[in-house]
Backbone bond lengths (Angstrom), bond angles and torsions (degrees), N, CA, C in turn:
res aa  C-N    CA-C-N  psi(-1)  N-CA   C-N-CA  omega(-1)  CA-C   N-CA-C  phi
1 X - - - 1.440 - - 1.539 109.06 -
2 X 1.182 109.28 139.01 1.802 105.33 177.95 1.671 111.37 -117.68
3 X 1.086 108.88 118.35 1.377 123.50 163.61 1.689 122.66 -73.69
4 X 1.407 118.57 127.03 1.482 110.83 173.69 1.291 111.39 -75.28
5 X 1.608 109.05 166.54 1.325 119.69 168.70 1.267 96.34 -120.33
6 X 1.565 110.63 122.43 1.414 127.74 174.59 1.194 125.29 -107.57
7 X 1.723 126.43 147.35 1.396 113.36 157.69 1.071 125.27 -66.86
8 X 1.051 127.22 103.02 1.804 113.93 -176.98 1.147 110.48 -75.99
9 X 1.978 97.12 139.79 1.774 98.17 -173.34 1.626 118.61 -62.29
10 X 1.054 114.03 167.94 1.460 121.63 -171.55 1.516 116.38 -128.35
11 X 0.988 99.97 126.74 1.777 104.89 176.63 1.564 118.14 -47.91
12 X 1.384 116.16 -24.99 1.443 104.83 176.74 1.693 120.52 -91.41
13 X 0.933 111.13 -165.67 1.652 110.26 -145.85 1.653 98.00 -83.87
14 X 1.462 117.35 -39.16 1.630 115.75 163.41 1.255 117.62 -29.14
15 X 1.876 106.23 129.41 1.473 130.71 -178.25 1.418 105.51 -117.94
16 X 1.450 111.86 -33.66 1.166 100.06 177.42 1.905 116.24 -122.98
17 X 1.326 103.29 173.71 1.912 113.53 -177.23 1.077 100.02 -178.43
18 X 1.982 91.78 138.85 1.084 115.83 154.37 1.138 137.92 -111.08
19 X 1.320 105.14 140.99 1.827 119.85 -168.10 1.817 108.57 -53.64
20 X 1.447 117.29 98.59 1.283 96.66 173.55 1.264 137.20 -88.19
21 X 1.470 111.13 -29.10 1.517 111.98 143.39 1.289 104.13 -167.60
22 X 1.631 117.65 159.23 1.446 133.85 -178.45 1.534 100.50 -85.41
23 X 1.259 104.87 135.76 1.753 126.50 168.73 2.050 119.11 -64.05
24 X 1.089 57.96 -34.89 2.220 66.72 -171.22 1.711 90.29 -131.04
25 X 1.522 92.03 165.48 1.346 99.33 -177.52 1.712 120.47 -144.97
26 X 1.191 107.70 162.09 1.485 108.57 -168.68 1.297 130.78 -28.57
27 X 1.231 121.56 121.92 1.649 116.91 -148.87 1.176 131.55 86.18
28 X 1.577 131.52 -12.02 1.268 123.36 178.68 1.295 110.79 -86.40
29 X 1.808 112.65 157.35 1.527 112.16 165.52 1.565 111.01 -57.21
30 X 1.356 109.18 175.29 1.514 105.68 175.32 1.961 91.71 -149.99
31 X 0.903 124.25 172.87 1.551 139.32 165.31 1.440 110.20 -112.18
32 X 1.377 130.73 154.25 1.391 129.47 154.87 1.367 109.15 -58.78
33 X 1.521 114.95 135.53 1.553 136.01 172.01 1.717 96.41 78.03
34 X 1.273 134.11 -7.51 1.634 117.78 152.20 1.352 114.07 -24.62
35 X 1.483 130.11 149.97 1.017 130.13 138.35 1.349 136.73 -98.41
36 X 1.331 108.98 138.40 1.745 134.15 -137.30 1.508 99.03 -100.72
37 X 1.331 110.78 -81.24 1.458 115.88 178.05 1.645 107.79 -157.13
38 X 1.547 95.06 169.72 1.409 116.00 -149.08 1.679 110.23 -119.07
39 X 1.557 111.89 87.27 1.227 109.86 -171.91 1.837 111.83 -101.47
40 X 1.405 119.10 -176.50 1.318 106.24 -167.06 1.831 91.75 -154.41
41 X 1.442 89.79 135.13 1.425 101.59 179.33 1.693 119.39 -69.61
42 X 1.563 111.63 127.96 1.310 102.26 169.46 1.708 162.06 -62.93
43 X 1.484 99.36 -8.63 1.372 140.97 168.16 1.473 113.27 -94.16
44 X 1.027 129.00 -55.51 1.226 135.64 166.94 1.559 133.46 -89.66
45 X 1.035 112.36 -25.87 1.840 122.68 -179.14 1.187 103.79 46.35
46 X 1.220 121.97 67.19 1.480 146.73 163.40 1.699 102.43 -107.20
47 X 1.415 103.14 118.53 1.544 103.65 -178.27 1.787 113.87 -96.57
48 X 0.909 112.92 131.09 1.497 120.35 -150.02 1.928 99.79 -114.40
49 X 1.184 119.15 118.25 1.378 109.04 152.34 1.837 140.61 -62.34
50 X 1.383 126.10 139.71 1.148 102.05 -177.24 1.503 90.98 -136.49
51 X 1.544 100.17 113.17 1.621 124.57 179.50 1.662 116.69 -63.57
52 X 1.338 126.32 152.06 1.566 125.44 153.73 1.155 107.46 -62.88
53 X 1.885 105.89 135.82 1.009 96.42 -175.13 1.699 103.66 -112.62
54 X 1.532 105.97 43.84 1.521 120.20 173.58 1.407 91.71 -160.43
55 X 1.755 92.55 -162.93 1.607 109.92 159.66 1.739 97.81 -129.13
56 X 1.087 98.52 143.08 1.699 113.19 160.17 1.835 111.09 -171.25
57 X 1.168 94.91 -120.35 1.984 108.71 160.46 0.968 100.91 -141.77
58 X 1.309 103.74 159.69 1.868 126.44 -164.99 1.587 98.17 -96.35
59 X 0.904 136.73 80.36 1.859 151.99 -138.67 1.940 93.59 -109.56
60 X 1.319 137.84 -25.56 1.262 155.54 141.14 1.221 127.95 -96.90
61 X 1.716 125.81 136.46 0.772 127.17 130.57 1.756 136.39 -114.41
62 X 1.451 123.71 104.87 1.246 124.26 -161.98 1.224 121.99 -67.89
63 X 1.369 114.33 -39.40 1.767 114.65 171.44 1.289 103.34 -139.02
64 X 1.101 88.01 138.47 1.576 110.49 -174.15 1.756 118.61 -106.50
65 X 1.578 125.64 170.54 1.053 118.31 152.38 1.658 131.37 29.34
66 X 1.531 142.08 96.25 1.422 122.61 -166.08 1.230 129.88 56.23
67 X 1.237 116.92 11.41 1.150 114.88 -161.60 1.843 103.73 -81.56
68 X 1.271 138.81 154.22 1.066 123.62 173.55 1.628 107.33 -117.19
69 X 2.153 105.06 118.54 1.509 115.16 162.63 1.341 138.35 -146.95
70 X 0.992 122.79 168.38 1.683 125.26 -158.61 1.270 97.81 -84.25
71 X 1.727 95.01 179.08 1.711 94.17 157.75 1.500 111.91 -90.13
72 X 1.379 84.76 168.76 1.514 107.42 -178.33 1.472 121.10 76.00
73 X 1.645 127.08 -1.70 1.158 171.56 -62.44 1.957 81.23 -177.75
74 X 1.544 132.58 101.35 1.665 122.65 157.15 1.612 103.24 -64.19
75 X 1.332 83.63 148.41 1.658 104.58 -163.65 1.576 106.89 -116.68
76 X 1.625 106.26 -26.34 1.828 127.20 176.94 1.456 98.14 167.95
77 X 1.305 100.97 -167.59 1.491 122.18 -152.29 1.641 91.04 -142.85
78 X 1.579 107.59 141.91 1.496 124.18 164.36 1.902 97.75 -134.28
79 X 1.331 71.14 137.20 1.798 92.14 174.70 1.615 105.13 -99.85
80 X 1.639 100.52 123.96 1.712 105.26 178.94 1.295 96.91 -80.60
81 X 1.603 128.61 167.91 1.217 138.82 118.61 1.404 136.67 -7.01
């Protein structure tokens, strides 16, 4: 089964972020609440973590590096057990 990894929307006024870089990488295990990668808001440049929101392996990664995305926005895919 594959679970997304999402930006989850955020109460503050930021629409947009960029991905500044992923922590683990394609193919690795991950745990629930790991941290994944490290994006940063464009209005504010507040750098934001974005946790697993399971455990499996990180089997996708959808945007990478600079990439520019919203919330709610898949970021990759983890495959459960």
């Amino acid at each position: 089964m594959l679970k997304n990894v999402v930006l989850e929307p955020m109460e503050s006024e930021a629409g947009e972020f960029t991905v500044l870089f992923w922590k683990v990488e394609q193919g690795d295990s991950v745990s629930e609440g790991d941290e994944l990668l490290v994006v940063e808001s464009g209005e504010e440049k507040t750098a934001l973590t974005v946790l697993a929101p399971c455990a499996g392996v990180l089997v996708e990664i959808s945007e990478g590096e600079d990439s520019k995305v919203a919330p709610g926005e898949v970021l990759g895919r983890i495959e459960t057990a």
